[in-house]
LUMKE-874056 format. One line per field, with one value per residue (C-alpha): residue number from 1; residue in three letters; chain; x, y, z. Coordinates in nm, 4 decimals. Layout:
BEGIN
seq: [NUM/...]
type: [ALA/...]
mol: [A/...]
x: [X/...]
y: [Y/...]
z: [Z/...]
END
This chain:
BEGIN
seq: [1/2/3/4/5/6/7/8/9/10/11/12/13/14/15/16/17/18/19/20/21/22/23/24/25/26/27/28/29/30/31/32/33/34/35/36/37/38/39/40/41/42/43/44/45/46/47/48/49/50/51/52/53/54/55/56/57/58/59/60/61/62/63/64/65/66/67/68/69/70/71/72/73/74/75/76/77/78/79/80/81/82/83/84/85/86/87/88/89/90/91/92/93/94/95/96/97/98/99/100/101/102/103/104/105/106/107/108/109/110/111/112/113/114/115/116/117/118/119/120/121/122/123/124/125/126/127/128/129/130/131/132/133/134/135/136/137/138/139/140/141/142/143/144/145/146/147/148/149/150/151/152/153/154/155/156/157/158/159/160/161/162/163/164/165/166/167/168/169/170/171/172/173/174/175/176/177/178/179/180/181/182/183/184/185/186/187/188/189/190/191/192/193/194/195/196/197/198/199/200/201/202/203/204/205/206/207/208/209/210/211/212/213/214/215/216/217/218/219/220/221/222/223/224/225/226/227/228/229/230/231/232/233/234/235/236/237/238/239/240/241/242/243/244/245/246/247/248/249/250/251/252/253/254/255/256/257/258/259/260/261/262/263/264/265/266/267/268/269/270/271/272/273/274/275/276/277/278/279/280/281/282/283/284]
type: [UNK/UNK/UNK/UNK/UNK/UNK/UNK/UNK/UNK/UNK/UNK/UNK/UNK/UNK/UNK/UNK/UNK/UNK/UNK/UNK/UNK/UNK/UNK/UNK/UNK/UNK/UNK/UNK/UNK/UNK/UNK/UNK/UNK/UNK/UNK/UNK/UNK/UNK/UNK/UNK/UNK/UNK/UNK/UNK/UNK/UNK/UNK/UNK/UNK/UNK/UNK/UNK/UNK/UNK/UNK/UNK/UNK/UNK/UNK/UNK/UNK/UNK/UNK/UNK/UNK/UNK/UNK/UNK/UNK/UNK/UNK/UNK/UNK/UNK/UNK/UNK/UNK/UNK/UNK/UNK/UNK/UNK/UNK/UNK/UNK/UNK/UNK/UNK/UNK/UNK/UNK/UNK/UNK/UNK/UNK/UNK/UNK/UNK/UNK/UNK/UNK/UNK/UNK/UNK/UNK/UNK/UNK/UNK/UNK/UNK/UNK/UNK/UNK/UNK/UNK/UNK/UNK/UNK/UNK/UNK/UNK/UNK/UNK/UNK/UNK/UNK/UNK/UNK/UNK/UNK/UNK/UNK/UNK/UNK/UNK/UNK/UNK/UNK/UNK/UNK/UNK/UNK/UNK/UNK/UNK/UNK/UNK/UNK/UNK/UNK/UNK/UNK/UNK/UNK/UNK/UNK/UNK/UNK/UNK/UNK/UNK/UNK/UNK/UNK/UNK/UNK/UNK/UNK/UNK/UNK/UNK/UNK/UNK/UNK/UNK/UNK/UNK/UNK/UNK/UNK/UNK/UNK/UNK/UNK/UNK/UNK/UNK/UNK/UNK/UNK/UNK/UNK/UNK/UNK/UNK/UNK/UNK/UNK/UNK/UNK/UNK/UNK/UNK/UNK/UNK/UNK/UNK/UNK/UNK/UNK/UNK/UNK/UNK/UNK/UNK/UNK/UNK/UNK/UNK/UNK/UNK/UNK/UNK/UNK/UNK/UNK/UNK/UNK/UNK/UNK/UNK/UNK/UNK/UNK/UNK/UNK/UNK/UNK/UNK/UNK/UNK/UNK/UNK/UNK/UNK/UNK/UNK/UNK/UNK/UNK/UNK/UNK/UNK/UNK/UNK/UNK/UNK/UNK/UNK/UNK/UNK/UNK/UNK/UNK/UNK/UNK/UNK/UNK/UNK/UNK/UNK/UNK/UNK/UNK/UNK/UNK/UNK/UNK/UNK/UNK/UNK/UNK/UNK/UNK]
mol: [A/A/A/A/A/A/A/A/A/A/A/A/A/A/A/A/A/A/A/A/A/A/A/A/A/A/A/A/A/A/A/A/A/A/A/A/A/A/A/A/A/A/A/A/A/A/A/A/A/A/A/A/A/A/A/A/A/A/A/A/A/A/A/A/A/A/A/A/A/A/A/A/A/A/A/A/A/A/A/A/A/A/A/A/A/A/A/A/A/A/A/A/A/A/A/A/A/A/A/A/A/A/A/A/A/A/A/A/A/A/A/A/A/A/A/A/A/A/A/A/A/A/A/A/A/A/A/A/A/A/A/A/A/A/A/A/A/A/A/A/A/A/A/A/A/A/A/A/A/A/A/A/A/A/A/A/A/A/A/A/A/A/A/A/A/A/A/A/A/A/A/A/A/A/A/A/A/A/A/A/A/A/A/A/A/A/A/A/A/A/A/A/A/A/A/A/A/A/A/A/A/A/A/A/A/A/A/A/A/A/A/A/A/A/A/A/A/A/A/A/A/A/A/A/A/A/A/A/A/A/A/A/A/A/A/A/A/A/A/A/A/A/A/A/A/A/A/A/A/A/A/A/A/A/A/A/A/A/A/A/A/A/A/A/A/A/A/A/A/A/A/A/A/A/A/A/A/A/A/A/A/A/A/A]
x: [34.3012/34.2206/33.9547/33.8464/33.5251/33.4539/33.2160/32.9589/32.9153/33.1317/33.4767/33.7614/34.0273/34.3600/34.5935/34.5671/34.6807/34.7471/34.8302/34.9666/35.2366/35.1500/35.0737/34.7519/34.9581/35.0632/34.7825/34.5868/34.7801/34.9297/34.4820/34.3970/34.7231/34.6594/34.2710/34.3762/34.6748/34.3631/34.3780/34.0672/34.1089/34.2054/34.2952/34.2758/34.1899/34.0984/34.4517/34.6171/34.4511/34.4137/34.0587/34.0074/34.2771/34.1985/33.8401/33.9837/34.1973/33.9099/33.7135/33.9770/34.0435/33.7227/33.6796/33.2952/33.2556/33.0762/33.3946/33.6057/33.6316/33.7305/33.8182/33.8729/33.9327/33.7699/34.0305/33.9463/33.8393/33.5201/33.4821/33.1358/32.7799/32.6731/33.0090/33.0651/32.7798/32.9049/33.2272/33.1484/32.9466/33.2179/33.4177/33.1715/33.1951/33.5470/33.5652/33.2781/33.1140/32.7352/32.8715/33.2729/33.2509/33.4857/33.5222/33.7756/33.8310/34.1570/34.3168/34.2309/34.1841/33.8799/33.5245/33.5856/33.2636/33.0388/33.2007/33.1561/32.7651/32.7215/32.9440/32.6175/32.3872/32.5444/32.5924/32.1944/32.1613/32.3993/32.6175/32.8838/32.8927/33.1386/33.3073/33.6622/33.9269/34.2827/34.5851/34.3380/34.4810/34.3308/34.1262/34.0218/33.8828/33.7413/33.5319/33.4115/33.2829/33.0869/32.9343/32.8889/32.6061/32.7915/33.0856/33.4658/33.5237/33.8415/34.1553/34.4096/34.7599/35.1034/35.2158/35.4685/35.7947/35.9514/35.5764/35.3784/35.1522/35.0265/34.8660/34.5245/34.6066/34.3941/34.1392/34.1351/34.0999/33.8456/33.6206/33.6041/33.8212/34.0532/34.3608/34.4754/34.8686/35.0253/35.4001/35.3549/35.7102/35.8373/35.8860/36.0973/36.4069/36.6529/36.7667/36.4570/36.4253/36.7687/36.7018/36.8256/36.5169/36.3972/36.6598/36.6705/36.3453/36.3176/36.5796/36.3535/36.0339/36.2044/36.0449/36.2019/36.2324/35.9422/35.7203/35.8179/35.6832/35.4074/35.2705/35.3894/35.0796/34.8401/34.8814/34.8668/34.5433/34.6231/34.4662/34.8031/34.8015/35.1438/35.1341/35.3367/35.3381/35.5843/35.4212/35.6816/35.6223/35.2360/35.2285/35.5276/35.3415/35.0212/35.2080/35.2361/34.9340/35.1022/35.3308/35.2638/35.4766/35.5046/35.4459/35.7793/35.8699/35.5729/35.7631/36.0997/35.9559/35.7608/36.1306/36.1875/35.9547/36.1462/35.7862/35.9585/35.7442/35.8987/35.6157/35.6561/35.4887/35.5403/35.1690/35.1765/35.2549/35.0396/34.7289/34.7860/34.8657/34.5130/34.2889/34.4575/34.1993/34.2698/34.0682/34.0647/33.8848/34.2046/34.2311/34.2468]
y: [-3.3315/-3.5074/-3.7001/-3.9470/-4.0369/-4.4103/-4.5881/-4.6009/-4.1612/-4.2219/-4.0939/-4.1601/-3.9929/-3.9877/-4.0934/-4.2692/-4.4657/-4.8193/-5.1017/-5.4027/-5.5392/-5.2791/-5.5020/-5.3631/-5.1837/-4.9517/-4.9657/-4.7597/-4.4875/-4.4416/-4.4572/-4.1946/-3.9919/-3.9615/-3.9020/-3.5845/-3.4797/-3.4852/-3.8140/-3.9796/-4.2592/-4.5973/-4.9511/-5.2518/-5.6081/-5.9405/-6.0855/-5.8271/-5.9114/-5.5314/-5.4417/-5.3997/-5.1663/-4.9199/-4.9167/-4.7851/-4.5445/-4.4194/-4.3799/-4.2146/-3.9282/-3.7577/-3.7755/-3.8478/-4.1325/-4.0291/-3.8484/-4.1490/-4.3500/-4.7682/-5.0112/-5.3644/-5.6851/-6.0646/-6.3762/-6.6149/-6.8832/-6.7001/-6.6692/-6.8712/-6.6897/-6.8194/-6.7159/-6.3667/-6.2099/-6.3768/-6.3057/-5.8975/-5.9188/-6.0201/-5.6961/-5.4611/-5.5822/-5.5614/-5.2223/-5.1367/-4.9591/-5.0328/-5.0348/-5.0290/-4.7952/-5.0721/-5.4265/-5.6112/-5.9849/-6.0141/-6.2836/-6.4730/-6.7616/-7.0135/-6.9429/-6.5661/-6.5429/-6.6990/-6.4492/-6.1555/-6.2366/-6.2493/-5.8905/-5.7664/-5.8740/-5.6912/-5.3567/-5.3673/-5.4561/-5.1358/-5.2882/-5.2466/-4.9144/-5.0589/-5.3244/-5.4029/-5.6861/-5.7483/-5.8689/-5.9553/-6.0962/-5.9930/-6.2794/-6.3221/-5.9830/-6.0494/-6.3323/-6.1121/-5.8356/-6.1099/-6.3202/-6.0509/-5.7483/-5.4597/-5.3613/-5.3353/-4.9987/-5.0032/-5.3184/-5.3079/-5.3685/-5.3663/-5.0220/-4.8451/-4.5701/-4.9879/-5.1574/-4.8904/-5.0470/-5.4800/-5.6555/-5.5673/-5.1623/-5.1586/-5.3561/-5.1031/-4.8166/-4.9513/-5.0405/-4.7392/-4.9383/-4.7082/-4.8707/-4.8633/-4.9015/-5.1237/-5.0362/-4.7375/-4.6778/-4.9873/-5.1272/-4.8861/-4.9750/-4.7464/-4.7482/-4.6508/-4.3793/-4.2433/-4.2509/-3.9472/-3.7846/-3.8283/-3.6706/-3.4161/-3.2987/-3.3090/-3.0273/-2.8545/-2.8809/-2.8784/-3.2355/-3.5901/-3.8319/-4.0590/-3.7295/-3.6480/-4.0425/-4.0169/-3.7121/-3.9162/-4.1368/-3.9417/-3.6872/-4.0272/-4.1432/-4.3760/-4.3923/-4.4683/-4.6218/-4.5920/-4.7581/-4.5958/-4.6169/-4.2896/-3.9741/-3.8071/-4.0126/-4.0155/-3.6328/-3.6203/-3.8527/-3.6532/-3.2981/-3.4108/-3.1457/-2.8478/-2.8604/-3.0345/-3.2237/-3.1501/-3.3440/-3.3193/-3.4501/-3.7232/-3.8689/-3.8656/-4.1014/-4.2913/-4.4338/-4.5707/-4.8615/-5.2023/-5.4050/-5.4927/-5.6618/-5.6704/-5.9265/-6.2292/-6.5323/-6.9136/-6.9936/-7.3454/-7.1391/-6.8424/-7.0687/-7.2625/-6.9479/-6.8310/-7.0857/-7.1456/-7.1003/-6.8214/-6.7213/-6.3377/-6.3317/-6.3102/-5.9578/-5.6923]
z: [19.5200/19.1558/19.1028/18.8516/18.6932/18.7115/18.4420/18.7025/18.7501/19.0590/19.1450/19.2714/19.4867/19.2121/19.5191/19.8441/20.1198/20.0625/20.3329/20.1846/20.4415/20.7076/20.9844/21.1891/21.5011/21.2423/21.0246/21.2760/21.3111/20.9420/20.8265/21.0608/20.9816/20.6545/20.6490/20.8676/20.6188/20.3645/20.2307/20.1260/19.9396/20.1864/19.9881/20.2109/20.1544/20.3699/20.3037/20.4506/20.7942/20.8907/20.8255/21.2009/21.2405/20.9016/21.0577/21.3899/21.2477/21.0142/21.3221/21.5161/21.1983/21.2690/20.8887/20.7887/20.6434/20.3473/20.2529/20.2103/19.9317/20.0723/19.8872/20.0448/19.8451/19.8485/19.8663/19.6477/19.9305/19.8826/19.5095/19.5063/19.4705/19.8308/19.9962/19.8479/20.1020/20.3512/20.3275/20.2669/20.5909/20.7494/20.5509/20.7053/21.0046/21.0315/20.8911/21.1291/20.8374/20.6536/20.3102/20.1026/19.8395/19.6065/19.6389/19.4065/19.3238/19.5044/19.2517/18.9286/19.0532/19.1589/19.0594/18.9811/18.7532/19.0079/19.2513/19.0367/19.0072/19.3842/19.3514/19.1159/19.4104/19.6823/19.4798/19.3799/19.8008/19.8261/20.0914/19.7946/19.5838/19.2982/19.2008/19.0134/19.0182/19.1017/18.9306/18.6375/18.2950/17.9580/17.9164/18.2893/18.2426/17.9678/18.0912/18.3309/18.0973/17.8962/18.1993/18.4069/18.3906/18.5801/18.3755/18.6693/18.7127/18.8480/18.7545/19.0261/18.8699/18.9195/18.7166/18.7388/18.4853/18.4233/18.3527/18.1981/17.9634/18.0842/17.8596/18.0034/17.9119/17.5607/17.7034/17.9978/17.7741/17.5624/17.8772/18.0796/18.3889/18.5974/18.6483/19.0286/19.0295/19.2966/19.3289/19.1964/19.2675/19.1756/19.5091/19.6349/19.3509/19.4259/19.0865/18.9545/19.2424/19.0995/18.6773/18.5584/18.4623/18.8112/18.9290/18.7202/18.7545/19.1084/19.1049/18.8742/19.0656/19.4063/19.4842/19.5627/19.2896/19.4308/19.4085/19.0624/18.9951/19.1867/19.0078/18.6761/18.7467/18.8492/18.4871/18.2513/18.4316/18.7242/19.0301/19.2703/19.6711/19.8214/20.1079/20.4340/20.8320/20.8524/20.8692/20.6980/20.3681/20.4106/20.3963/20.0947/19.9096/19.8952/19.8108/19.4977/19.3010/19.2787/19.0086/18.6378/18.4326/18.0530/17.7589/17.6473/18.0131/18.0208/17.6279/17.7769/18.1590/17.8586/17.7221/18.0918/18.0366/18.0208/18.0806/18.3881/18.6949/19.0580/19.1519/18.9966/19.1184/18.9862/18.8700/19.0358/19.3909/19.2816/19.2131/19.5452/19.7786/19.6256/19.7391/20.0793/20.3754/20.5805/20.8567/20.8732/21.1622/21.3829/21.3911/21.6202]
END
């Protein structure tokens, strides 16, 4: 499988499994599925209230952990100093693992400076190995890079052939920060499934159009986390490294992008959703 090299001398699996909206029942079996099928890369977050379960099913794979790279993600109830070791505490415990190799800042919202310094304190503890944000503008990132001491290494995003380059993509270059696509297949759009060129070079490479976008983001430089509970798509998903697209191929997916989002969020609802108290705790 790719890898990537983070800013920090780490790296990072190029594709794993991601579990936004997989409630925990299936979260469980769809981890430790695709940890056997050779995943090793597993994106989960507080919010998603399934922590529990991707710790059982990365216990259940057999995998060590040592071999996986997890990421897990703070809400920003927690974005003060004091509340960000508590709250990653909490993380590990959930997980039922000493340390996440990546913690993000789930949201801008709140005190996400103050939250990124107590971020600094836990990787120099150890009980974090790297730290990033999520769904990050410009000059929310920005802030960050000038208040804070350890540069992100990774700036989750939605990304995908109709919103190729946000506004944070210079700034991403620029900085070293990996930019982890959410969506990477555009929610599932069936007309963006069927464009042409995905069609026609599925034929070509014998794979299904998602594949042929998949393996889109993984040659421009994204790290990518479909999420999945089937098996089926878990193991198409990662059969995605043996063929490579051209450049010729790689200008004509580049004319697809419409800087179209599927997520779009009123700020007033966005900003309240945020900072609503949510007790993560209820999990099994």
């Amino acid at each position: 499988m790719d890898k990537l090299k983070l800013n920090n001398g780490m790296e990072i699996p190029a594709i794993g499994i991601g579990t936004y909206r997989i409630k925990s029942k299936d979260a469980e079996p769809a981890v430790e599925e695709a940890l056997k099928l050779g995943y090793r890369l597993v994106d989960t977050a507080n919010v998603y209230q399934n922590e529990v379960a991707v710790g059982k099913g990365i216990k259940n794979s057999g995998v060590p952990r040592e071999e996986i790279f997890l990421t897990s993600k703070i809400w920003p109830q927690d974005f003060k100093k004091r509340k960000v070791k508590k709250a990653i505490k909490k993380t590990l415990k959930r997980l039922d693992t000493d340390y996440v190799d990546l913690i993000l800042l789930h949201q801008e919202a709140g005190d996400y400076v103050s939250a990124w310094q107590g971020l600094e304190k836990e990787v120099k503890k150890g009980t974090v190995k790297a730290i990033g944000v999520s769904n990050f503008s410009e000059k929310a990132l920005k802030k960050i890079l000038k208040k804070g001491t350890i540069k992100p290494v990774v700036a989750q995003n939605e990304a995908h052939p109709y919103y190729q380059k946000d506004a944070t993509a210079k700034l991403l270059k620029k900085e070293g920060i990996v930019l982890e696509a959410w969506y990477p297949l555009g929610s599932g759009d069936k007309k963006l499934l069927n464009e042409k060129v995905f069609r026609k070079l599925a034929k070509k490479y014998g794979k299904s159009t998602a594949q042929i976008i998949l393996r889109w983001h993984t040659q421009v430089g994204h790290v990518i986390i479909p999420g999945s509970k089937t098996p089926a798509h878990i193991a198409d998903n990662l059969d995605i490294f043996d063929f490579e697209l051209t450049e010729d191929e790689l200008k004509k997916i580049a004319k697809l992008n419409k800087n179209k989002k599927y997520m779009k969020i009123p700020k007033l609802f966005k900003k309240f959703f945020a900072l609503s108290r949510i007790n993560f705790d209820k999990q099994k």
